[in-house]
C-alpha positions in Angstrom: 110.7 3.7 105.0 113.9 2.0 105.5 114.8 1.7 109.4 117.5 -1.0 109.6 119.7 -2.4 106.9 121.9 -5.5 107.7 125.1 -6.7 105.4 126.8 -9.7 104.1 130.3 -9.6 104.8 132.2 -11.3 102.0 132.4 -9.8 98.8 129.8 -7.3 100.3 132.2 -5.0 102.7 135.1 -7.0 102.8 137.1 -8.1 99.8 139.9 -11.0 99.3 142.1 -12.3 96.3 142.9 -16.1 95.8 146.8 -15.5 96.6 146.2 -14.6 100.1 143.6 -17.0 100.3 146.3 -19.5 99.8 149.0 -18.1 101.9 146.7 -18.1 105.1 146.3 -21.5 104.5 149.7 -22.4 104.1 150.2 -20.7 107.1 147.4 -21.9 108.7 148.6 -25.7 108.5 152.3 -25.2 109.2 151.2 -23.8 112.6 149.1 -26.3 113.2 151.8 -29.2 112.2 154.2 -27.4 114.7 151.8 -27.8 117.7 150.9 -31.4 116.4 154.7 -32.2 116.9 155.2 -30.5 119.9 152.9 -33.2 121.0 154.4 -35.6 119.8 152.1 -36.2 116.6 154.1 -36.9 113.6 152.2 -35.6 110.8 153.1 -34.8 107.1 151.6 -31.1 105.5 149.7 -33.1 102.8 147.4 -35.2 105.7 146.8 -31.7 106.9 145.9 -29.8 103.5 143.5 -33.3 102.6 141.9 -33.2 105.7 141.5 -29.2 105.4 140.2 -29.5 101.9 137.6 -32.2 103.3 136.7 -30.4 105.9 135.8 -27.3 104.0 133.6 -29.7 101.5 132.3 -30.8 104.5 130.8 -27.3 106.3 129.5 -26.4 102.6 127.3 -29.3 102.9 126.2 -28.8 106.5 125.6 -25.2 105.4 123.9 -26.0 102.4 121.1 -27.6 104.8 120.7 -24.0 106.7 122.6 -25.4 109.7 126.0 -24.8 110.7 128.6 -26.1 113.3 130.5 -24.6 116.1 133.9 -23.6 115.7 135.1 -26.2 117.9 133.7 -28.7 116.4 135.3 -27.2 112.6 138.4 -27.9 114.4 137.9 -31.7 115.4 136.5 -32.5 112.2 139.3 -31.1 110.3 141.6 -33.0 112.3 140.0 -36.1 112.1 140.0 -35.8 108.5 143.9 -35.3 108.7 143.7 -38.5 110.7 141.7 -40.5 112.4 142.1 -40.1 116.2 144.2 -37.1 116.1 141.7 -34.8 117.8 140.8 -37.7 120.9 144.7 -37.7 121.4 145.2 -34.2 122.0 145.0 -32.7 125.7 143.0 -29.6 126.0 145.7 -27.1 126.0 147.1 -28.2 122.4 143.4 -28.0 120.9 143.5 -24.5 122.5 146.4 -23.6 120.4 145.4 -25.7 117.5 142.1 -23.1 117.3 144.0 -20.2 118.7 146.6 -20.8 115.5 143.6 -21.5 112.9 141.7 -18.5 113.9 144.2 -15.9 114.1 145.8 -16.4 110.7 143.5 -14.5 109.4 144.6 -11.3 111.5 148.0 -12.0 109.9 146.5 -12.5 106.2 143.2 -10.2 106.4 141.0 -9.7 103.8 140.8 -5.7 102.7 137.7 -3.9 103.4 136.0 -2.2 100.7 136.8 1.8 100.0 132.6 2.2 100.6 132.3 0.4 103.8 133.4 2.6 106.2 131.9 5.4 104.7 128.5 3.9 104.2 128.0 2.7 107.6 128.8 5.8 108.9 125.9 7.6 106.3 123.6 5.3 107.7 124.6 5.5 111.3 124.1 9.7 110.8 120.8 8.6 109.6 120.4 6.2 112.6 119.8 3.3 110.5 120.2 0.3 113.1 122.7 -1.9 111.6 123.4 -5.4 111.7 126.2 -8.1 109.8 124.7 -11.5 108.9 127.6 -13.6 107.6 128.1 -17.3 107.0 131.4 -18.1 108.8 133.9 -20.3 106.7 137.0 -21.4 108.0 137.7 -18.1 110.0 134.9 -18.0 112.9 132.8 -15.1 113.9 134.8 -14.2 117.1 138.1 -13.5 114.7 135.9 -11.5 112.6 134.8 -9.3 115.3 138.4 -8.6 116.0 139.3 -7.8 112.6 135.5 -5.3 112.3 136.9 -3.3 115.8 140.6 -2.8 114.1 139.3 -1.2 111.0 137.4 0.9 113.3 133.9 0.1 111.5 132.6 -2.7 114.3 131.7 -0.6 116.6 129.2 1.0 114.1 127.2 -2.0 114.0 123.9 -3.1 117.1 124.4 -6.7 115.7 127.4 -9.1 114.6 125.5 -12.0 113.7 127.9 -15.1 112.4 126.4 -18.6 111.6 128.8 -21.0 113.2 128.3 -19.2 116.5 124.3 -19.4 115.7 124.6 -22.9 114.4 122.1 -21.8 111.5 123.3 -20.3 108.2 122.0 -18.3 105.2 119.9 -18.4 103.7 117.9 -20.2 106.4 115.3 -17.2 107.5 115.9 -18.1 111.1 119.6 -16.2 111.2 117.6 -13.0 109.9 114.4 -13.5 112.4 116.9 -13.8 115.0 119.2 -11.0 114.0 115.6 -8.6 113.4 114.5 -9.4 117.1 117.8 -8.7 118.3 117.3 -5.0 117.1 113.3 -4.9 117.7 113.4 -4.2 113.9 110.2 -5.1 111.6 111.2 -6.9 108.4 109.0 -4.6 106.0 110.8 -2.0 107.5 114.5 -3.6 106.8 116.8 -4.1 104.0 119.2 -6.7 103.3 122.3 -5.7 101.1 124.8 -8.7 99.9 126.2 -10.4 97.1 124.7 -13.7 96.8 121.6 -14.5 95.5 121.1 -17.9 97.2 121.5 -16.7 100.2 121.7 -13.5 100.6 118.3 -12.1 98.5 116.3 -15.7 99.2 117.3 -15.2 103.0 115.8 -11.6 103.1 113.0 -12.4 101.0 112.3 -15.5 103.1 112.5 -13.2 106.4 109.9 -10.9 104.8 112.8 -8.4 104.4 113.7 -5.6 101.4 116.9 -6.9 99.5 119.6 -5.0 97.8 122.0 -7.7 95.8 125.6 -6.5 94.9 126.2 -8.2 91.5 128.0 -6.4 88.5 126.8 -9.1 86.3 123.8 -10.7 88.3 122.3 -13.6 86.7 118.4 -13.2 86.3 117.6 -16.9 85.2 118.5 -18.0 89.4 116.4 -15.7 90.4 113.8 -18.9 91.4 111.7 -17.0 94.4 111.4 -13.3 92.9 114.0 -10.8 92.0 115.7 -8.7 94.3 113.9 -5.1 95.7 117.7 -3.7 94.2 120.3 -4.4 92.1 123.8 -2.7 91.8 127.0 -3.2 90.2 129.1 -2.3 93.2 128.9 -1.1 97.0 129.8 2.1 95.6 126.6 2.3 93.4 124.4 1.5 96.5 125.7 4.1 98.1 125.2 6.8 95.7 121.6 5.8 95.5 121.1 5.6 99.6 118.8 8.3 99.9 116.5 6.7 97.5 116.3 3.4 98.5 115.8 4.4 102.4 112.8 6.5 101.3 111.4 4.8 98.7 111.3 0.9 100.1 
């Protein structure tokens, strides 16, 4: 019996498209070249794209390892890799608006949550189902996320918003789900873990001693390196349909 089931976030309940992918970064660095000048850091849009480019190569590695870094310190490597010495030269208040700028972007150019979401999560709450999200942050931190969860009205369905820059550990790494699971006072034969990635999101859950549902309309069997998933479905939608089975049957 199922008593807690914790979600991805990306690609799981929230959705986004390459184009606006693109324009919150566009966005993203002309703000940030606008506060560079008003402190008097000349500074061309290409430095800026490079060193965002390099700094996103850079977090994948660090996550790859199960580890993960502040938000902060995201910031001060992307600058640095714009230019060396940018970030030392900055007084607090402009690094302030540098993350404030970065951050919020993504309220301005959000992703779109999935028709299920909202829906589910409240099935499960009626159920009460404890519910938790553990995500791996990218370039958009955990506290903007939270922001974005309450203003499509489905945060405050949730006893846990776990996000790995803020825990310094990411997925699959089975400490973000132990930590997440004692949060809750939740046992892991007695959770489920639904998301859309097989690296981290079944191997994770599997890791953690944890049921695992993997959202995949095409999933790819021959990855599947520590044991297949407890479910597969094509889409959200599917896992929903079949809710009262999996809660009683896991």
């Amino acid at each position: 019996m199922i008593t807690t089931v914790t979600f991805d976030l990306w690609n799981t309940l929230i959705h986004d498209t390459r184009e606006n992918g693109e324009t919150r970064t566009a966005s993203r660095l002309d703000q940030v070249k606008g506060i560079l000048q008003r402190s008097n850091i000349n500074i061309t849009i290409d430095a800026l794209k490079q060193g965002y480019f390099q700094c996103l190569h850079d977090c994948v590695n660090i996550r790859s390892t199960g580890k993960d870094v502040t938000f902060s310190e995201q910031i001060r490597i992307f600058l640095d890799n714009s230019e060396v010495g940018i970030y030392e030269n900055l007084d607090h208040q402009a690094i302030c608006q540098v993350e404030n700028a970065y951050a919020d972007v993504y309220l301005t150019y959000p992703s779109v949550m999935d028709p299920t979401s909202l829906n589910l999560i409240r099935a499960l709450k009626s159920l009460r189902i404890k519910l938790a999200i553990i995500s791996n942050t990218s370039m958009t931190p955990g506290t903007t996320f939270r922001k974005f969860l309450f203003s499509n009205k489905i945060g405050q369905y949730f006893d846990a918003l776990i996000f790995s820059d803020e825990l310094q550990t990411s997925k699959p790494d089975r400490y973000i789900y132990d930590y997440t699971l004692s949060k809750l006072s939740s046992a892991p034969s007695e959770s489920l873990h639904v998301g859309d990635q097989y690296s981290t999101d079944v191997k994770g859950s599997i890791g953690a001693g944890m049921k695992s549902a993997l959202i995949d309309p095409k999933p790819d069997q021959g990855t599947w390196d520590v044991g297949p998933p407890t479910y597969t479905f094509p889409s959200l939608s599917d896992f929903r349909n079949d809710l009262k089975t999996v809660l009683e049957n896991s």
